[in-house]
mmCIF file as gemmi writes it, N, C-alpha and C atoms, coordinates in Angstrom:
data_model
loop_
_atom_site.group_PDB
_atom_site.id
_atom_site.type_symbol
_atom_site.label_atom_id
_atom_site.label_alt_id
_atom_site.label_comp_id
_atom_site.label_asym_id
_atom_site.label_entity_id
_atom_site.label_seq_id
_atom_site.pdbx_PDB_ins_code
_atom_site.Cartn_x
_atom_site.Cartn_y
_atom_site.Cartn_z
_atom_site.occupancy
_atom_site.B_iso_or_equiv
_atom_site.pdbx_formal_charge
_atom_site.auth_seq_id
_atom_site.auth_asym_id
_atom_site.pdbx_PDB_model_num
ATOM 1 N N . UNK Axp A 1 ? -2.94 16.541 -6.297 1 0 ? 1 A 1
ATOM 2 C CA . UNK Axp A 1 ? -2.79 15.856 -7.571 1 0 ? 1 A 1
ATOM 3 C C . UNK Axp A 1 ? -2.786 16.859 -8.727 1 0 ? 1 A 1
ATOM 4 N N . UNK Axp A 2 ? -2.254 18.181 -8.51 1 0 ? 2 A 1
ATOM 5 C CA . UNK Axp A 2 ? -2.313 19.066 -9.437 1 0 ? 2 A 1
ATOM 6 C C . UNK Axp A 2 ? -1.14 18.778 -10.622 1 0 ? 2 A 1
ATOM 7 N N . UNK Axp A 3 ? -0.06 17.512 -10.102 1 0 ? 3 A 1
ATOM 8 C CA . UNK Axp A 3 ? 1.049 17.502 -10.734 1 0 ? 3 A 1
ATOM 9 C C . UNK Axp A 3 ? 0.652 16.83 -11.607 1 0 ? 3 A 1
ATOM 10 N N . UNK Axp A 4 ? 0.704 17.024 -13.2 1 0 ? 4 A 1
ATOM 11 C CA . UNK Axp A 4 ? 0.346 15.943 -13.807 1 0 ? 4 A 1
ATOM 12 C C . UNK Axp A 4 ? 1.276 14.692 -14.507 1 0 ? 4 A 1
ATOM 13 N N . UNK Axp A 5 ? 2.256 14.844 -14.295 1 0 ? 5 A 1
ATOM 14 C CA . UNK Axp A 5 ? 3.36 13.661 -13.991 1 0 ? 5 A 1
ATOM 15 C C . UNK Axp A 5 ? 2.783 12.492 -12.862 1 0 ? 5 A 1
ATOM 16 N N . UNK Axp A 6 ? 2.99 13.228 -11.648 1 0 ? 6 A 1
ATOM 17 C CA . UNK Axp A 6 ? 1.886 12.19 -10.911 1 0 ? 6 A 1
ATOM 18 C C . UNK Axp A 6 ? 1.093 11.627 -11.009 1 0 ? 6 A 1
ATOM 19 N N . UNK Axp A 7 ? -0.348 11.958 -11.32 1 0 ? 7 A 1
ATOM 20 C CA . UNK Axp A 7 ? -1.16 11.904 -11.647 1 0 ? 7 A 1
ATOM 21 C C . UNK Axp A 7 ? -1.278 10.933 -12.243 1 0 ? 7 A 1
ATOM 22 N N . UNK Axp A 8 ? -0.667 11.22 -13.464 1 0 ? 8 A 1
ATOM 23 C CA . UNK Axp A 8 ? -0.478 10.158 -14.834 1 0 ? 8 A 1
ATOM 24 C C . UNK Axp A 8 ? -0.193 8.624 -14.097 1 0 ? 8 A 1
ATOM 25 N N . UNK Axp A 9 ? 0.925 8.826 -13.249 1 0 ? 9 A 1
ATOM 26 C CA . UNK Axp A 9 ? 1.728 8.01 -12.665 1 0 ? 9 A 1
ATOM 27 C C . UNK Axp A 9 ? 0.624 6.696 -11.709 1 0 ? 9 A 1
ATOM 28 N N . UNK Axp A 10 ? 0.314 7.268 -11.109 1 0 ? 10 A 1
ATOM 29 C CA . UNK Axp A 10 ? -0.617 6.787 -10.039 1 0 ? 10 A 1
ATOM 30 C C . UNK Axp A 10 ? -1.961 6.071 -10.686 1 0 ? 10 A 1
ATOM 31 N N . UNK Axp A 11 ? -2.486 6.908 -11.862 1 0 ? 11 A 1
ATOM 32 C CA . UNK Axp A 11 ? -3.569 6.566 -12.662 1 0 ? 11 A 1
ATOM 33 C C . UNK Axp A 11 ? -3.362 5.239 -13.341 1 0 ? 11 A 1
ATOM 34 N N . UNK Axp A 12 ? -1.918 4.728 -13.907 1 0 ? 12 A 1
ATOM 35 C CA . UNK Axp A 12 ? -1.662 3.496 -14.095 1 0 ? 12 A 1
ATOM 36 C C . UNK Axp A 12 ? -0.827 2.684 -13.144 1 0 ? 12 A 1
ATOM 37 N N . UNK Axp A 13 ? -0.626 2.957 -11.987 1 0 ? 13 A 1
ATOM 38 C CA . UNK Axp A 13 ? -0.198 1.897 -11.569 1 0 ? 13 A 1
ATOM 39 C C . UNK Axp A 13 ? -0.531 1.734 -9.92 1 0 ? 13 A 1
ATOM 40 N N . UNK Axp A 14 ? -0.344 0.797 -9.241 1 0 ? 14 A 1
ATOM 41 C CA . UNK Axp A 14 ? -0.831 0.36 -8.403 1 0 ? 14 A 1
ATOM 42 C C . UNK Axp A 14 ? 0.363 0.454 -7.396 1 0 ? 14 A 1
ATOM 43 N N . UNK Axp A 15 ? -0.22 1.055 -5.764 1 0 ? 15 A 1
ATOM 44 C CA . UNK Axp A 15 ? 1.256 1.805 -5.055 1 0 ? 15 A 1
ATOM 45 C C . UNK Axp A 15 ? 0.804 0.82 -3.685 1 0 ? 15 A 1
ATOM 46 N N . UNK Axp A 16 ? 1.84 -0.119 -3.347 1 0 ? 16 A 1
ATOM 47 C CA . UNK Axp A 16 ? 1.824 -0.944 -2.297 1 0 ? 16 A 1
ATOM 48 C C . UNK Axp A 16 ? 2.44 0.223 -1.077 1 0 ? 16 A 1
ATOM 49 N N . UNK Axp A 17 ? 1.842 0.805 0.096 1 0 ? 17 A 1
ATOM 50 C CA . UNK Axp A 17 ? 2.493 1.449 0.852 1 0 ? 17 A 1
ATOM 51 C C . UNK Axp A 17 ? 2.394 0.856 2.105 1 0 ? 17 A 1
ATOM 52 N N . UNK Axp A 18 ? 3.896 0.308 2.39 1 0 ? 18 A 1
ATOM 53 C CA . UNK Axp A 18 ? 3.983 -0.362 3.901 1 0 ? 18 A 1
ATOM 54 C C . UNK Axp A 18 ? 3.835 0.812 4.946 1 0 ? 18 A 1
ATOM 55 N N . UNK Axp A 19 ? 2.935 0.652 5.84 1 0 ? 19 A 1
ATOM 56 C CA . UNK Axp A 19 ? 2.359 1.64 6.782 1 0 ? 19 A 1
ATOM 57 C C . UNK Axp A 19 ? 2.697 1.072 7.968 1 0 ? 19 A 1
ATOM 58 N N . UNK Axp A 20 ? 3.517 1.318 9.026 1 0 ? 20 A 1
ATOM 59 C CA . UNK Axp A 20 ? 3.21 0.908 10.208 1 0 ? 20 A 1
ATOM 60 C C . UNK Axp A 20 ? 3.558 1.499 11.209 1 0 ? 20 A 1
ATOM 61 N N . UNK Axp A 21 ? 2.326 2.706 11.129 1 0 ? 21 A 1
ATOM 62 C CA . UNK Axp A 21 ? 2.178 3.874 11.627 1 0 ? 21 A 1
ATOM 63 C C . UNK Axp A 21 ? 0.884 4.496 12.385 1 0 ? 21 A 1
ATOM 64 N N . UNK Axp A 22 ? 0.423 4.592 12.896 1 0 ? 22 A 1
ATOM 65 C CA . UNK Axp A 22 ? -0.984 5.749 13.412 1 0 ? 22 A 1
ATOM 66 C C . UNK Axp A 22 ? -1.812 5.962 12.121 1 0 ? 22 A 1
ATOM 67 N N . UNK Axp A 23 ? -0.969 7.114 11.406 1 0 ? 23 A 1
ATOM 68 C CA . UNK Axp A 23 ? -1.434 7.924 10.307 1 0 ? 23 A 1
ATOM 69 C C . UNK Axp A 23 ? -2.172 6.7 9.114 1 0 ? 23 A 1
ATOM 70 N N . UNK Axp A 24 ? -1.513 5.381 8.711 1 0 ? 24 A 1
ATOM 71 C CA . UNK Axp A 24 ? -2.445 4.611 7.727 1 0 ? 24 A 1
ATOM 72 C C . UNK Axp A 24 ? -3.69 4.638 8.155 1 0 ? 24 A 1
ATOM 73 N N . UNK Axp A 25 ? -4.523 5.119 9.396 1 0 ? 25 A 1
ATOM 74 C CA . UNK Axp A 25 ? -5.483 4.824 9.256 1 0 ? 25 A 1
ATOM 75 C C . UNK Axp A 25 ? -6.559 5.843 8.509 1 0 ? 25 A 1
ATOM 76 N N . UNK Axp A 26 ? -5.509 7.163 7.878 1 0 ? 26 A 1
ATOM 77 C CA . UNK Axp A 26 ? -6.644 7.973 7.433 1 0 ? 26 A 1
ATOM 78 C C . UNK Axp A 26 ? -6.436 7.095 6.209 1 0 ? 26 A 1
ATOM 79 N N . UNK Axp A 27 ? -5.398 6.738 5.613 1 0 ? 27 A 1
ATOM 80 C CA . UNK Axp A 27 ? -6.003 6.342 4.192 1 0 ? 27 A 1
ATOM 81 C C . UNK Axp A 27 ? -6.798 5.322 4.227 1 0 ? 27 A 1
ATOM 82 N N . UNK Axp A 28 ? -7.031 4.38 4.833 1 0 ? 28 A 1
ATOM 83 C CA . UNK Axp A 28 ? -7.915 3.086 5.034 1 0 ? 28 A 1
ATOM 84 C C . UNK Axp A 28 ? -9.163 3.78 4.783 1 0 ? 28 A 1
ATOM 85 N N . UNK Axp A 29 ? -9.992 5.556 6.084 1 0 ? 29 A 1
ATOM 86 C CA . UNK Axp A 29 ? -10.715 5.706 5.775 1 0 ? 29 A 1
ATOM 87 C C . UNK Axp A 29 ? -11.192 6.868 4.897 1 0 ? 29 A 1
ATOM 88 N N . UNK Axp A 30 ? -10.053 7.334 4.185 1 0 ? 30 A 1
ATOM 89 C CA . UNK Axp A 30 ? -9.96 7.723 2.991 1 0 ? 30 A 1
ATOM 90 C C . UNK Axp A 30 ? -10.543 6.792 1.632 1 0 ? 30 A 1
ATOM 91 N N . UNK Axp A 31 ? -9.857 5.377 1.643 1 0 ? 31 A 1
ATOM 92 C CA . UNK Axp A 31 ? -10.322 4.81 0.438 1 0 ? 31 A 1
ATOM 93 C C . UNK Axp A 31 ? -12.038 4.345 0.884 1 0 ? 31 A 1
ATOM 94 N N . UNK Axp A 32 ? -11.802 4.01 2.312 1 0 ? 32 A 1
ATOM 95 C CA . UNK Axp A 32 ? -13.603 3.553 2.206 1 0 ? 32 A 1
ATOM 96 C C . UNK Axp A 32 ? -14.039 4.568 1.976 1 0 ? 32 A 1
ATOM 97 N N . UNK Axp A 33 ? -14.592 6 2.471 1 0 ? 33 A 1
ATOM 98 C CA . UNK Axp A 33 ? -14.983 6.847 2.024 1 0 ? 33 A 1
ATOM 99 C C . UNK Axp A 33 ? -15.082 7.146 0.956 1 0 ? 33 A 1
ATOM 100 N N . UNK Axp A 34 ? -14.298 7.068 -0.363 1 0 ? 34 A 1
ATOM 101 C CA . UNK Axp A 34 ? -14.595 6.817 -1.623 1 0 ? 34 A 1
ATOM 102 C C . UNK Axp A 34 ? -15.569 5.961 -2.15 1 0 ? 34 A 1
ATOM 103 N N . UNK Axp A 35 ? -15.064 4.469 -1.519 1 0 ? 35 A 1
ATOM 104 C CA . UNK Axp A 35 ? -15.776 3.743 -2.175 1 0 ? 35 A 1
ATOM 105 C C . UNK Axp A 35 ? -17.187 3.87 -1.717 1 0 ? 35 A 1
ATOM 106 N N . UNK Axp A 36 ? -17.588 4.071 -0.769 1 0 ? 36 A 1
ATOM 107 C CA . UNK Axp A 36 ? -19.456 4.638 -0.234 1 0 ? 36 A 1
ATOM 108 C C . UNK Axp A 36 ? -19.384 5.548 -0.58 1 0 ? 36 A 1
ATOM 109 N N . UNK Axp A 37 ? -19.286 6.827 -0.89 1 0 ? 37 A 1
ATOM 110 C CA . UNK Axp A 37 ? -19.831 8.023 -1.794 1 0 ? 37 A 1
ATOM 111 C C . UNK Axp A 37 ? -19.236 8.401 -2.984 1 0 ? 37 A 1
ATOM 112 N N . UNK Axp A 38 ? -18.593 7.462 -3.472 1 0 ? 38 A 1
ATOM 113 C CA . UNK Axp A 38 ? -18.109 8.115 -5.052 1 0 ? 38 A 1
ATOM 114 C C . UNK Axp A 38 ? -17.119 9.67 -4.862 1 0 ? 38 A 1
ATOM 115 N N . UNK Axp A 39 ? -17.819 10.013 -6.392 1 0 ? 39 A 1
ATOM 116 C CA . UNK Axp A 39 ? -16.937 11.489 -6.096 1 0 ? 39 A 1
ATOM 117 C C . UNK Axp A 39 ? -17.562 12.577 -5.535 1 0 ? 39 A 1
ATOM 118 N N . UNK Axp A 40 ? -18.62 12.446 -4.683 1 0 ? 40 A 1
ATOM 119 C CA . UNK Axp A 40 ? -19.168 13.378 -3.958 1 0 ? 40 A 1
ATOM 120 C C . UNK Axp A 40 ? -18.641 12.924 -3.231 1 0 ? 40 A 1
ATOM 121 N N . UNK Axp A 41 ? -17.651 12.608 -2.833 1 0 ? 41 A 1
ATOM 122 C CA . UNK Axp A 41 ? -16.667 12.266 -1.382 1 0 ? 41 A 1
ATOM 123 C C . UNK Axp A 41 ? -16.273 13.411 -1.16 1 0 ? 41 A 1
ATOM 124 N N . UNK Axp A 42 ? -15.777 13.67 -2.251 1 0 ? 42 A 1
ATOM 125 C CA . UNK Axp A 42 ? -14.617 14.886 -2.011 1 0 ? 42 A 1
ATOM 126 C C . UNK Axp A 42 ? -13.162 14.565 -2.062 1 0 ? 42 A 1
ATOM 127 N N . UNK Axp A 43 ? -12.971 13.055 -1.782 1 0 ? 43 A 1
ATOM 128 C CA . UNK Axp A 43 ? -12.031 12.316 -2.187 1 0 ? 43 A 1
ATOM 129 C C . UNK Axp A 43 ? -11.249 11.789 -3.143 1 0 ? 43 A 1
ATOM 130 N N . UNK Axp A 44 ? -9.881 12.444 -3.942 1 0 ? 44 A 1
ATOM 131 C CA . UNK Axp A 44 ? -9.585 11.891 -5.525 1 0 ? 44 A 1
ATOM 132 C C . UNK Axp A 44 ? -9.433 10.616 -5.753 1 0 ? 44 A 1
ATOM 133 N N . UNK Axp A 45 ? -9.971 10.152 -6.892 1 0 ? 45 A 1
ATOM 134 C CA . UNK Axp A 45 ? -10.239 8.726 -7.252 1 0 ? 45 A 1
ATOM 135 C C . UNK Axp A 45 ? -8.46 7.634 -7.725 1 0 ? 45 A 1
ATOM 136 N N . UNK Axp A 46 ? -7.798 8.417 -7.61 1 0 ? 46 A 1
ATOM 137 C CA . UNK Axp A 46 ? -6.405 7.996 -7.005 1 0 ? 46 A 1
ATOM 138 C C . UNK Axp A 46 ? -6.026 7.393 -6.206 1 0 ? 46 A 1
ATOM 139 N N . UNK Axp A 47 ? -7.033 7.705 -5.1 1 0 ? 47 A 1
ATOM 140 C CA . UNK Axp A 47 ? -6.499 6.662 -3.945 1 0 ? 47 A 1
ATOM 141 C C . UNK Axp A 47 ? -6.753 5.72 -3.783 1 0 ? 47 A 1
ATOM 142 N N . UNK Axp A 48 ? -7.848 5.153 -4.705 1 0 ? 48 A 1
ATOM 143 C CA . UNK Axp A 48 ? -7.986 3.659 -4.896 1 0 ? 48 A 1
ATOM 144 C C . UNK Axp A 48 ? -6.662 3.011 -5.308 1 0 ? 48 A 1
ATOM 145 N N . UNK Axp A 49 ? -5.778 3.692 -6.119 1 0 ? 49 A 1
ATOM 146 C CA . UNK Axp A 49 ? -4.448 2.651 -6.49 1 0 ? 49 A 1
ATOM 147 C C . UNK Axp A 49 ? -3.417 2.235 -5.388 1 0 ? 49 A 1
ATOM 148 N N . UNK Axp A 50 ? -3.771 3.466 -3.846 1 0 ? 50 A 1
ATOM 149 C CA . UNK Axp A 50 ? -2.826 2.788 -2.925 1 0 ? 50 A 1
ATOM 150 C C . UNK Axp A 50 ? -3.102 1.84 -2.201 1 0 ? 50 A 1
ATOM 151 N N . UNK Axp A 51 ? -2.867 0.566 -1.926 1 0 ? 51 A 1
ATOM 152 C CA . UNK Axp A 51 ? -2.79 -0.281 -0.942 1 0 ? 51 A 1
ATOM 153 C C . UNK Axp A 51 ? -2.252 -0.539 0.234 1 0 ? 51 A 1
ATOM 154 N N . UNK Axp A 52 ? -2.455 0.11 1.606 1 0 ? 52 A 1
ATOM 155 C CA . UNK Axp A 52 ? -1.665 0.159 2.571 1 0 ? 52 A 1
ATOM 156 C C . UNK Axp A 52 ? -1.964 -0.894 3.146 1 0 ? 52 A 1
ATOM 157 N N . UNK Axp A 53 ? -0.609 -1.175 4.049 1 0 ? 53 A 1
ATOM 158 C CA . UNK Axp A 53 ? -0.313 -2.618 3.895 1 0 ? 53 A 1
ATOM 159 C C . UNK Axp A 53 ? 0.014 -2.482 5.541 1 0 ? 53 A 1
ATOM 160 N N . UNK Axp A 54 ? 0.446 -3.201 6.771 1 0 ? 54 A 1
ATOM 161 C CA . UNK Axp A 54 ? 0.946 -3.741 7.725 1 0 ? 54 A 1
ATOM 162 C C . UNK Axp A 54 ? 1.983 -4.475 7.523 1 0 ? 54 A 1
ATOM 163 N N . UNK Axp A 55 ? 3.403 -3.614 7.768 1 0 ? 55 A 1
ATOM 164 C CA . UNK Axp A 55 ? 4.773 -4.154 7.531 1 0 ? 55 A 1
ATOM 165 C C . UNK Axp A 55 ? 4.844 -5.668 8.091 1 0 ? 55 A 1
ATOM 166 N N . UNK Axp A 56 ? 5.342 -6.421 6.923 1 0 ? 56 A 1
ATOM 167 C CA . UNK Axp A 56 ? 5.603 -7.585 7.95 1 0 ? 56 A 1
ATOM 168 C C . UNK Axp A 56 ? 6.219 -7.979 9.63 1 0 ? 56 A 1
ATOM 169 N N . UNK Axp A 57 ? 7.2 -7.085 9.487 1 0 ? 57 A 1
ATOM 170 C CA . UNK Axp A 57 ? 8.09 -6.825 10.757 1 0 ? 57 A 1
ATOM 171 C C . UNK Axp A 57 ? 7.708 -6.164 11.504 1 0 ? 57 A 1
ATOM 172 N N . UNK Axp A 58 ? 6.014 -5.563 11.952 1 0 ? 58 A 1
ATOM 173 C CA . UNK Axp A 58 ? 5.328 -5.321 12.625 1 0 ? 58 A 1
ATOM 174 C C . UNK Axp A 58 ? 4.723 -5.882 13.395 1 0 ? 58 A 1
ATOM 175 N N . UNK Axp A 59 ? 4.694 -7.271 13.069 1 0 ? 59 A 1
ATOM 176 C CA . UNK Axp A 59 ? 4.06 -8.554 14.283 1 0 ? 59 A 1
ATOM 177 C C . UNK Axp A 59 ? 5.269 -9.196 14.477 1 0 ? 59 A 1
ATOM 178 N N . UNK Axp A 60 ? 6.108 -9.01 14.158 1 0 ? 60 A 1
ATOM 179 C CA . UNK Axp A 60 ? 7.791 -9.649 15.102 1 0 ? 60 A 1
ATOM 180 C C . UNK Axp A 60 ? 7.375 -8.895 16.402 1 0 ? 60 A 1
ATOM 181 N N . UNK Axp A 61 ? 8.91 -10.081 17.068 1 0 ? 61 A 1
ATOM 182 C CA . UNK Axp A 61 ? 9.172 -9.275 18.652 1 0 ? 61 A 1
ATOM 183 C C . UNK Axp A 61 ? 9.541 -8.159 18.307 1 0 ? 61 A 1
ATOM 184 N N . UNK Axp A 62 ? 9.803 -7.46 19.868 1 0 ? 62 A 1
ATOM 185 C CA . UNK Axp A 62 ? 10.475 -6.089 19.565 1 0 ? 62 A 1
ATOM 186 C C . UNK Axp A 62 ? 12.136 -6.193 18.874 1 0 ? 62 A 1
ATOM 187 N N . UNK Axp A 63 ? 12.533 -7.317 19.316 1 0 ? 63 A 1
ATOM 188 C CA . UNK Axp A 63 ? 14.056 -7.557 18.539 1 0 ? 63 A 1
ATOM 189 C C . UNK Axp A 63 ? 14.209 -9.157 18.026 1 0 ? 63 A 1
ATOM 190 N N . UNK Axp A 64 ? 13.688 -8.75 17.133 1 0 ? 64 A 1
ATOM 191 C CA . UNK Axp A 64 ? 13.483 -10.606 15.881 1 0 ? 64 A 1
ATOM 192 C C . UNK Axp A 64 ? 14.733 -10.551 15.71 1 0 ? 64 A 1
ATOM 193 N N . UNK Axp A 65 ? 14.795 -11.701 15.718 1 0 ? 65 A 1
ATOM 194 C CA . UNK Axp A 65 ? 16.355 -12.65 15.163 1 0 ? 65 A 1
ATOM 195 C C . UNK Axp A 65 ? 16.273 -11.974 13.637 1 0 ? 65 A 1
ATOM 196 N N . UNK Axp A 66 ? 17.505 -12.206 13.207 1 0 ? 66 A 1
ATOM 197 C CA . UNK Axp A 66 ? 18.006 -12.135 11.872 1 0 ? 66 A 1
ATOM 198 C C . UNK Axp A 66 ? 17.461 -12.967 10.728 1 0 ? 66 A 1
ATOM 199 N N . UNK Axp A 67 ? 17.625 -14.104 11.258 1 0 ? 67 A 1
ATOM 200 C CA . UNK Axp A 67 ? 16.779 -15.058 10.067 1 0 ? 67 A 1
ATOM 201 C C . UNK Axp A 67 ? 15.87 -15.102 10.092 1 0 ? 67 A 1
ATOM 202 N N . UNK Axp A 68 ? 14.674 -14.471 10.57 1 0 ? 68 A 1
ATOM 203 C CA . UNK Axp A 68 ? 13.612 -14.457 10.576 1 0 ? 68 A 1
ATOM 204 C C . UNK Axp A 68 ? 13.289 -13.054 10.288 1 0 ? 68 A 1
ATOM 205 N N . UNK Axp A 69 ? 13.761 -11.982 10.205 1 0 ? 69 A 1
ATOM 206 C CA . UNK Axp A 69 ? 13.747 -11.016 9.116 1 0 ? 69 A 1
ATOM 207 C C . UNK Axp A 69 ? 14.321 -11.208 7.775 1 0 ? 69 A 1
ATOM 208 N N . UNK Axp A 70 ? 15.277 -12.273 7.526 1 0 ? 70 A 1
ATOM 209 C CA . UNK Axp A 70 ? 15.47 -12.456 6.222 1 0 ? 70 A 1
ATOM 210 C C . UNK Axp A 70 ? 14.562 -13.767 5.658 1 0 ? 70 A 1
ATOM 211 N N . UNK Axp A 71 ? 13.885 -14.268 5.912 1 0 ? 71 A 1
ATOM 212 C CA . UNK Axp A 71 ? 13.34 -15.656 5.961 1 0 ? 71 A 1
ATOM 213 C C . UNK Axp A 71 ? 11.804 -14.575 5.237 1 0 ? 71 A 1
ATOM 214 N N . UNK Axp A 72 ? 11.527 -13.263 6.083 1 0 ? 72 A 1
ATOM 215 C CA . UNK Axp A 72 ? 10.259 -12.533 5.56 1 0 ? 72 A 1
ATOM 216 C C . UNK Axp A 72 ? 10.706 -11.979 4.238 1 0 ? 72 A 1
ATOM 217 N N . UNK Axp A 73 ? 11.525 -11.318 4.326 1 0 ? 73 A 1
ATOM 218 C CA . UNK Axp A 73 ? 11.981 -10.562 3.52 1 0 ? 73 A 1
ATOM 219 C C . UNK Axp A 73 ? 12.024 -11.329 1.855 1 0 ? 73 A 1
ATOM 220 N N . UNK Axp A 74 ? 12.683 -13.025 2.293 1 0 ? 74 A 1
ATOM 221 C CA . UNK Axp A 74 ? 13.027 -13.911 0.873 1 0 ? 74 A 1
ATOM 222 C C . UNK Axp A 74 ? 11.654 -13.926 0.441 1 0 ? 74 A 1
ATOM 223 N N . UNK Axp A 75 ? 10.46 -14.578 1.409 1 0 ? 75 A 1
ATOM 224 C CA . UNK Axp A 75 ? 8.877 -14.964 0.983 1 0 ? 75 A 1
ATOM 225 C C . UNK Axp A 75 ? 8.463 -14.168 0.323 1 0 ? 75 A 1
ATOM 226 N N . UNK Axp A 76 ? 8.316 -12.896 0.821 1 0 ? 76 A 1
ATOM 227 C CA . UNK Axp A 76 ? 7.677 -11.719 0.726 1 0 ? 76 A 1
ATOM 228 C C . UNK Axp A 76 ? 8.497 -11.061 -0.9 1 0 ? 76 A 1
ATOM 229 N N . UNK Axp A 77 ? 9.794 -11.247 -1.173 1 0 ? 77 A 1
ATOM 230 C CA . UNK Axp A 77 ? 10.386 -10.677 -2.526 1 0 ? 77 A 1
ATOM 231 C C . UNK Axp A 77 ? 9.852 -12.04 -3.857 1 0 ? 77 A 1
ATOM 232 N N . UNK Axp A 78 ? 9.996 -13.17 -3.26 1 0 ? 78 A 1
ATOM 233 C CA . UNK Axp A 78 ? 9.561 -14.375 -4.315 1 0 ? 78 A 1
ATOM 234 C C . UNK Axp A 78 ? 7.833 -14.051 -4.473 1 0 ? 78 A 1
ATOM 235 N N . UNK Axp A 79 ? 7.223 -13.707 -3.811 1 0 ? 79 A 1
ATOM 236 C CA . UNK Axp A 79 ? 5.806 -13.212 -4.26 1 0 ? 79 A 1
ATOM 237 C C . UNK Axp A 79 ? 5.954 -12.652 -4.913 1 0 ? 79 A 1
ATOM 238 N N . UNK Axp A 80 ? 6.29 -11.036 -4.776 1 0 ? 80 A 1
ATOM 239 C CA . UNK Axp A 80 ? 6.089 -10.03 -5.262 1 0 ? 80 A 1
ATOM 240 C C . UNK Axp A 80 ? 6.682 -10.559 -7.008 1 0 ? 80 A 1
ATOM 241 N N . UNK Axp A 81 ? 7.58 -11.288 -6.915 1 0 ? 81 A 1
ATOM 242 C CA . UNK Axp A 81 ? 7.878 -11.725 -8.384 1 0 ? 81 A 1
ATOM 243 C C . UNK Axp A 81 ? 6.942 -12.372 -9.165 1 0 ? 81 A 1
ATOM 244 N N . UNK Axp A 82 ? 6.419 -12.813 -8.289 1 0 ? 82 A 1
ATOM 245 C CA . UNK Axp A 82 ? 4.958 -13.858 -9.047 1 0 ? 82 A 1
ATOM 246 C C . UNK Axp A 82 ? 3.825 -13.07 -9.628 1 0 ? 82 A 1
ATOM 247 N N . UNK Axp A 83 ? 3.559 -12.26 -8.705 1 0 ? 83 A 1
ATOM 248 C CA . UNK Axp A 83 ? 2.154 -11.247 -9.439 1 0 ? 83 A 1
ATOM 249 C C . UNK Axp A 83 ? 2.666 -10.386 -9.82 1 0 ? 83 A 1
ATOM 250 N N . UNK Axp A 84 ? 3.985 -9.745 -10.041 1 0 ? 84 A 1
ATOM 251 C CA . UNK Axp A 84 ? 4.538 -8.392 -10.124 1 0 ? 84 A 1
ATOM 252 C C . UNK Axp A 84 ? 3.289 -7.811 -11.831 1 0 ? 84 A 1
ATOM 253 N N . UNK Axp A 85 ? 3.936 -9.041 -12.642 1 0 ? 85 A 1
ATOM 254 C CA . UNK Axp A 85 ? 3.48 -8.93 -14.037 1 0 ? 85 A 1
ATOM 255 C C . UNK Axp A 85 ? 2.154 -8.376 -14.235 1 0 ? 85 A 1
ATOM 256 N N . UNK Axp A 86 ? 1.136 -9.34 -13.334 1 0 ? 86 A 1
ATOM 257 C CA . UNK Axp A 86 ? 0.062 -9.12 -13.247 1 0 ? 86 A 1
ATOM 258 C C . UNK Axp A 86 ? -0.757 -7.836 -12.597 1 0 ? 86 A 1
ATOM 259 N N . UNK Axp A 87 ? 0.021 -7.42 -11.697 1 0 ? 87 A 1
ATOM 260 C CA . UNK Axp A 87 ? -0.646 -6.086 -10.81 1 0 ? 87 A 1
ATOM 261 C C . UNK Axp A 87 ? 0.034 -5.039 -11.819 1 0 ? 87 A 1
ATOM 262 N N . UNK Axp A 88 ? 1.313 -5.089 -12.285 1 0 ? 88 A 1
ATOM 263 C CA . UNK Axp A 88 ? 1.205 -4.091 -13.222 1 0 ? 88 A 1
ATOM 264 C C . UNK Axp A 88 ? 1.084 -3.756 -14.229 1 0 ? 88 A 1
């Protein structure tokens, strides 16, 4: 976080990151780790703004029908319109 463009960036706003991967699980215990020791974590207080998430299309079959990736996709974009205002 030496960049301070970033920085700035991240400090106001809130970063939804679809994870559906191995690796989300360090940030999961990245942010708990923050939140039980503060900044004697060692952990930058940044990473509270990411939210990693479990892709929707991660609990589909291995080969989901079409409309049912677009059926997630419509739900999932009409939300994001609803709180957009509010989360940012």
């Amino acid at each position: 976080m030496n960049i301070p463009k970033a920085k700035a960036y991240i400090e106001t706003r809130v970063l939804v990151a679809p994870m559906d991967y191995p690796g989300q699980l360090h940030i999961w215990c990245g942010i708990i780790c923050h939140i039980k020791n503060g900044n004697s974590s060692g952990i930058l207080e940044q990473i509270l703004h990411v939210v990693p998430m479990i892709g929707s299309l991660h609990v589909l079959a291995q080969k989901p029908k079409s409309y049912k990736i677009n059926l997630i996709l419509k739900i999932v974009s009409q939300g994001w319109s609803q709180v957009r205002s509010i989360i940012v």
